[in-house]
C-alpha positions in Angstrom: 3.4 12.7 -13.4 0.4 13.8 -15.5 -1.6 10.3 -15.5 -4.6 10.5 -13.4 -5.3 7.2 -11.9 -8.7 6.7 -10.8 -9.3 4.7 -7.5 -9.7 1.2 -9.0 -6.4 1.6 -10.5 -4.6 2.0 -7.5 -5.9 -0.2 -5.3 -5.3 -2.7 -7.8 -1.4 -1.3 -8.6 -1.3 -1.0 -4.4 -2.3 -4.8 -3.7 0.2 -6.1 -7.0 3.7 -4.1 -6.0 2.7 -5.3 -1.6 2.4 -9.2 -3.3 5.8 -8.1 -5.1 7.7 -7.0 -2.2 6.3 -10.0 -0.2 3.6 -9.1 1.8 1.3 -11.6 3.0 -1.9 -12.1 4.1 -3.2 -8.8 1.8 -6.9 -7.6 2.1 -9.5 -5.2 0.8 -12.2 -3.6 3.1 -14.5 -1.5 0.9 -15.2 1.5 2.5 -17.6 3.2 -0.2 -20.7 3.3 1.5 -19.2 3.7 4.8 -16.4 6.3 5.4 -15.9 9.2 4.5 -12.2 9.0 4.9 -11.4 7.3 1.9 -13.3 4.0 -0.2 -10.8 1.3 0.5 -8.4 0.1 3.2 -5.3 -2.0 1.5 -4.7 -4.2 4.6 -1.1 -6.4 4.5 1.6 -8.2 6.7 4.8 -8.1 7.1 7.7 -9.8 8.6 10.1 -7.7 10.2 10.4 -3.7 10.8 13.3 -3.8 7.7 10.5 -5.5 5.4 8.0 -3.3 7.1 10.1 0.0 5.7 11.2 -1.6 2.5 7.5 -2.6 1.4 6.3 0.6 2.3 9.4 2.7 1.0 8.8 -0.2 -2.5 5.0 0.4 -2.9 4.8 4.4 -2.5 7.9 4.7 -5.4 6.1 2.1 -7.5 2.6 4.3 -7.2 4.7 7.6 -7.5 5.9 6.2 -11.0 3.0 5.0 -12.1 0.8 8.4 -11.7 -0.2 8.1 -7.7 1.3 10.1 -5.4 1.1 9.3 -1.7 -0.7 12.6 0.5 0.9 11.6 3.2 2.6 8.2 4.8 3.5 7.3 8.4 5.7 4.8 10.0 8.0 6.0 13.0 11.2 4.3 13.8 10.5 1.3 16.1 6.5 0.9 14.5 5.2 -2.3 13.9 2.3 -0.2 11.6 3.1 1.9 8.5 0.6 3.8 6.6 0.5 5.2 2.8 -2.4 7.7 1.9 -3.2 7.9 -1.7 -6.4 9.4 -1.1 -9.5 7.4 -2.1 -7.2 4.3 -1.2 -4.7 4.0 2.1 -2.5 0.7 2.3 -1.9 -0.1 5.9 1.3 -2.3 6.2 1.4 -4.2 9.4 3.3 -7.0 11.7 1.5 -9.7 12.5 0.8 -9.0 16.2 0.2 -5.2 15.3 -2.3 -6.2 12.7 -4.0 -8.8 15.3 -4.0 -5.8 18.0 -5.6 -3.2 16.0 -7.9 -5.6 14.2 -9.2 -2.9 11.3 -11.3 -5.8 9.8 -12.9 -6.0 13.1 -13.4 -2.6 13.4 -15.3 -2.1 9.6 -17.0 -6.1 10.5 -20.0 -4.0 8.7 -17.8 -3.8 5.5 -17.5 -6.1 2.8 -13.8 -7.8 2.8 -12.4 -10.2 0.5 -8.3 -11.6 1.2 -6.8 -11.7 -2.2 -4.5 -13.4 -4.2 -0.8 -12.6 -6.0 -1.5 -14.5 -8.9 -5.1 -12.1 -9.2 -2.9 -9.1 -9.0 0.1 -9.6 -11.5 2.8 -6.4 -11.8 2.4 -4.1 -14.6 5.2 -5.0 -17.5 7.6 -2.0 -17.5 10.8 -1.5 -19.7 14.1 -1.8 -17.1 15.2 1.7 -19.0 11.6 3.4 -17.7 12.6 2.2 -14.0 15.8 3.0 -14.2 15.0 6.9 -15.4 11.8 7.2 -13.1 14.2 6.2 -10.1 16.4 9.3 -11.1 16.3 12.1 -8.7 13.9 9.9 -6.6 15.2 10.1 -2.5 14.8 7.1 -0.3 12.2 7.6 2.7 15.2 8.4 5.6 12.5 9.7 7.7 8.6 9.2 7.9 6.6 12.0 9.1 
């Protein structure tokens, strides 16, 4: 993947491919000003550990073929939480009573927040034969590290 994606880009592909695998309840903390650890949290629900691995499993191929490659992701077996790192931007997938628990948009109160909408983030049109090909080769997540 030569296509350099700037951060923008990817939070924006991040929040449209979590609305089209179903999460709910998706929100952006900017972190700019902040953190050092990276200029936006993608926060999102789930609503069951299968959904919890597919959406994250979904969202880090979609990125991958579009240009982003996630620098690390985490979910163990049994985790209600699962993590994908892109870098500037890190999508934190959640169940609902995780995601209450650990209460990130508690945490960065300080930070501006704003819960967004699918039909603001629509998919990116993609020929079936380009998803087809990009999927080629590509190996399901069996394990997270």
């Amino acid at each position: 993947m030569s296509k350099n994606l700037d951060t923008d880009e990817i939070r924006r592909l991040a929040v449209a491919h979590l609305f089209g695998r179903k999460a709910t309840s998706v929100a952006l903390v900017d972190l700019r000003d902040r953190s050092s650890l990276c200029d936006w949290f993608v926060l999102a629900n789930c609503q069951s550990e299968v959904q919890l691995q597919a959406i994250l499993s979904g969202v880090r191929r979609d990125l991958r073929k579009a240009g982003a490659v996630a620098l690390r992701a985490e979910c163990a077996a049994g985790s209600r939480w699962g993590v994908l790192d892109f870098g500037t931007v890190i999508v934190h997938v959640f169940m609902k009573d995780a995601r209450e628990h650990y209460s990130l948009e508690k945490l960065w109160k300080d930070a501006p927040q704003e819960e967004v909408k699918a039909e603001d983030y629509p998919l990116p049109k993609t020929e079936e034969a380009d998803d087809v090909a990009a999927d080629e080769g590509f190996e399901s997540e069996e394990t997270w590290s």
